[in-house]
N, C-alpha and C positions, 0 to 999 in steps of 0.2 A: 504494500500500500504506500503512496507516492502523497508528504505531504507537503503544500507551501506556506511560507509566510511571506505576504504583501506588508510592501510600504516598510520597511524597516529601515527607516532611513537613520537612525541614530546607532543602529548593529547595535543594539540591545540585546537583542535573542539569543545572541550567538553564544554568548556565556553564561547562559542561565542554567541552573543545575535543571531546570526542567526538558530543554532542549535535549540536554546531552543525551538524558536518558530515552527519549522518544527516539534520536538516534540510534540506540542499541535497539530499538525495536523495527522502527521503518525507516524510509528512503525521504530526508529533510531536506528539503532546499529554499533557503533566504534569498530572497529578493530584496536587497537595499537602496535601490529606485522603480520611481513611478515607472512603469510603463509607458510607452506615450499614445497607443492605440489601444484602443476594446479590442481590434483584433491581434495586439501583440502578444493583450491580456490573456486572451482565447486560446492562441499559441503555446505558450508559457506553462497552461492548465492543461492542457491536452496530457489526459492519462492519470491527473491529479483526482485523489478521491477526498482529499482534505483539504483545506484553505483554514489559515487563521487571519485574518485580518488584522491593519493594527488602526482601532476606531474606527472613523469614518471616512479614511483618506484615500476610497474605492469607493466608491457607488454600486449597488448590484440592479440594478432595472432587471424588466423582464424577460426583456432579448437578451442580454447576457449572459443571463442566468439558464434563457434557454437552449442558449448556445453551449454551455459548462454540460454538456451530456456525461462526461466522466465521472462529475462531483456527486458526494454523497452526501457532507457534511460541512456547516461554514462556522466555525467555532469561533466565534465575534468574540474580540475584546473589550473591554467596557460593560457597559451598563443599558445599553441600549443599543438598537436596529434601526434607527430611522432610517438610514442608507441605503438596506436591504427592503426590495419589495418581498416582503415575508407572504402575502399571498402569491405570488407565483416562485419564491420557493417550492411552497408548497403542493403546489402543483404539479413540479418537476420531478417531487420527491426529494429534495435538500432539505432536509434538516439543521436548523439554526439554532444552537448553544452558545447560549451566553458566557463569559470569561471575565468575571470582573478584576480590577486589581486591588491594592492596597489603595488606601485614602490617605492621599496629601495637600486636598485642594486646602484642608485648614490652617497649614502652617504657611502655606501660599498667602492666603488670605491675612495673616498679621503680618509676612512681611512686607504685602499692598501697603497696608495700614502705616507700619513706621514709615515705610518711603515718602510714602506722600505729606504726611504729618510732620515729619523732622526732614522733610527736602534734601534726602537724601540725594537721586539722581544730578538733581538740579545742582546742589552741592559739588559733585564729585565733577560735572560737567565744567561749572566754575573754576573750579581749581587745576584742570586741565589747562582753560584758556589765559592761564596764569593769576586770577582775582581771589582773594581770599572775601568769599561772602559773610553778613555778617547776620546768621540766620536765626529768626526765634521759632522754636521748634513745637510742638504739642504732643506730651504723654499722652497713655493708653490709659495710666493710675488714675484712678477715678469718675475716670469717663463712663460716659454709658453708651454699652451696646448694644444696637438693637439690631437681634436675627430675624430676617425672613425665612423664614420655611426650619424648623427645628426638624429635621430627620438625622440621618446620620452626619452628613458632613456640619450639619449646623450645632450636633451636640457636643462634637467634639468642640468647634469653634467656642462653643461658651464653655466647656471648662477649660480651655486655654485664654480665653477671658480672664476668669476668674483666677487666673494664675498671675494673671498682670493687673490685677484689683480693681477691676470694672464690672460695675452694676452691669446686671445681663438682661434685658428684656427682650421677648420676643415675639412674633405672632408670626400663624401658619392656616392654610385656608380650612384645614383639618384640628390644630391645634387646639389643645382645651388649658386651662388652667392648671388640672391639675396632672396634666405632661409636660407642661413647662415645670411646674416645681419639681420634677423629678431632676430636670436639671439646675435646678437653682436658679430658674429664671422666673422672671414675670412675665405672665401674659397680657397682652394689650390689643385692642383693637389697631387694624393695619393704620390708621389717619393720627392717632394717639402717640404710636410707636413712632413717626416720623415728628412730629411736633416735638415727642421727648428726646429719641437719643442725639449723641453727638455724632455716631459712628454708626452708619446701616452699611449692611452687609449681607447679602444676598446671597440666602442655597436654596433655592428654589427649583422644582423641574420645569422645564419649560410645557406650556401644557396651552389651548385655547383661553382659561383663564388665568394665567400669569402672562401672558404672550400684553407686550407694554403694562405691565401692573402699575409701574411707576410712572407716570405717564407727567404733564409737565404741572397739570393740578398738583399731586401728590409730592412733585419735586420740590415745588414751592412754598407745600409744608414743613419741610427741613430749615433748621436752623441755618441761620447764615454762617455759623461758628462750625457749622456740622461736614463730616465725608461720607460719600457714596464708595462702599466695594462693592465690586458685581467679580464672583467667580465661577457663578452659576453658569447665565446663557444669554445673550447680548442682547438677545430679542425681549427680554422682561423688562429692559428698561427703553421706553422713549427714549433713541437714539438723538434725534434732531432737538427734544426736549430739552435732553441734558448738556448737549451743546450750546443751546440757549443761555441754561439756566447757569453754565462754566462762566462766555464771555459774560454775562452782570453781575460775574461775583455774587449770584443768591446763596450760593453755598459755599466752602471754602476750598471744596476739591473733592478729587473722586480719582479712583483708584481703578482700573478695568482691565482686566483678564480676557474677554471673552467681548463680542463685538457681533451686530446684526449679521456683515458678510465678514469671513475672512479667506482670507487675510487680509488687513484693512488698507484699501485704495490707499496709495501713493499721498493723494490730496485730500485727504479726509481733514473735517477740521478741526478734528479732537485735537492734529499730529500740531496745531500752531496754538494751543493751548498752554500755559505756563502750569496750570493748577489741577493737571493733570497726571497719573503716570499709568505707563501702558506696557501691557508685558502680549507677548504672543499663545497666548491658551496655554502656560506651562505649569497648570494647575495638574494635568494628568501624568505626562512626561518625566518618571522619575527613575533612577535606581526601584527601589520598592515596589511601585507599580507597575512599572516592567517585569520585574520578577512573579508578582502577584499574576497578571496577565499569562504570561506564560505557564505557570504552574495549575492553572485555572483550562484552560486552552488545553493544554498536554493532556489533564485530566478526562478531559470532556470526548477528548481524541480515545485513549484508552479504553475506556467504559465503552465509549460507542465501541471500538472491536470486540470486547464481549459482552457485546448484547442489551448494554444498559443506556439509557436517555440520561446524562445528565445534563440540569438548567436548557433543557430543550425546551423552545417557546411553541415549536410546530410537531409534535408526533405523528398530528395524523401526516404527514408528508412520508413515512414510512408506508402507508397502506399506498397513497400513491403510486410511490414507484414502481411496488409492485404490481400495480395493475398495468403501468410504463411499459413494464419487461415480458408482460406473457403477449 
């Protein structure tokens, strides 16, 4: 059995104790650039009965996928499929398992936080072009945080809050009261929580109703003392809003990971912002979550050779194929 991995552009895979071992078992081979055609893609797959994917840096449309007659199995990294049309997967008889990694989007998310707050970037740029700035900076100590969306990346975020002695508040469209206190938070209605904290910070999934949540009303709720993190998903915030809301100084800054399109246009006008800092999605991207992905991924690979689904989203696509093949 013949497997791949797409899009490895940082050779991550290569040295993961999870790879080594699927090597002792089957035929691996890493691909560490894109492709530049569907039909090189095509090519490439021809005789592959496995794919891992890394995220969402392949698309699988229908003709693709119709085309992939060899594949058996697309053992996705991450947390989700939007990429994959999982209904003509399913059709095909591919079977799609999920691979989640390790969570680091929360240590990401405090370092947004200092950077923007203590002008770090802006600092080190200074002192490059020979000026010694003369910066005043804003702690984390006693501030208040207020989380969107309390699941997992948000709970960890608040007990690393509360490691750096900031009130925790939080609200989630699900959230109740008393699942915020289990993490020592308070719950608050979403218009409340932006009027309070100093620091919003955003883990939300992107969904029809988080899709612009923050929109330039609710921006405008925020303190003018206050920062915006977003490491969730670029689409939850009013893009053009918060552009707005940067040039008038209604806020003091904002901190973004993640963006409507990426990677973000050349001339976007976040890039001539001062009170801004911008990272390129490397909330996933890690040692750990590499390693988590792969070891998840191999897993999924395994089990499927004897006989077991695991984190399969699509099973009936097994009954599929078989009907595919007689």
């Amino acid at each position: 059995m013949k497997v791949t991995v797409l899009d490895d552009y940082q050779r991550a895979f290569e040295g993961t104790e999870a790879i080594q071992r699927l090597r002792k078992k089957l035929d691996v081979q890493i691909l560490t650039e894109k492709l530049p055609t569907e039909e090189a893609l095509i090519h490439a797959l021809k005789g592959v009965k496995a794919i891992i994917p890394i995220r969402e840096r392949t698309r699988f449309p229908a003709a693709l996928l119709q085309a992939l007659t060899d594949l058996e199995i697309i053992s996705q990294t991450g947390n989700h499929a939007y990429h994959v049309d999982i209904e003509a997967a399913t059709k095909a008889g591919i079977v799609v398992a999920m691979a989640p990694g390790s969570n680091s989007t929360a240590e990401l998310a405090f370092g947004l936080m200092l950077a923007v707050m203590r002008r770090i970037p802006q600092s080190d740029q200074a002192l490059r072009r020979g000026n010694w700035p003369l910066v005043l900076g804003y702690v984390l100590r006693g501030k208040t945080l207020g989380i969107l969306g309390l699941g997992k990346i948000g709970t960890e975020v608040a007990q690393i809050g509360r490691a750096f002695g900031m009130k925790i508040i939080a609200w989630g469209p699900t959230l109740t009261t008393e699942r915020a206190r289990r993490s020592q938070a308070t719950y608050m209605l979403l218009d409340d929580l932006l009027k309070e904290a100093d620091v919003v910070s955003v883990h939300l999934a992107l969904s029809d109703q988080s899709k612009n949540l923050l929109n330039e009303a609710r921006l405008r709720l925020m303190k003018k003392s206050a920062y915006l993190i977003n490491t969730a998903r670029g689409a939850i915030v009013d893009e053009r809003a918060l552009v707005k809301i940067l040039q008038e100084n209604a806020i003091a800054g904002a901190a973004l990971d993640v963006f409507v399109e990426e990677p973000l246009a050349v001339n976007h006008p976040l890039l001539q912002l001062d009170n801004v800092v911008l990272t390129p999605h490397l909330g996933w991207p890690t040692d750990s979550g590499f390693e988590g992905f792969a070891e998840n991924a191999v897993t999924n690979i395994l089990d499927y050779m004897d006989g077991k689904l695991t984190r399969v989203v699509n099973p009936e696509a097994l009954q599929n194929r078989a009907s595919r093949s007689r």
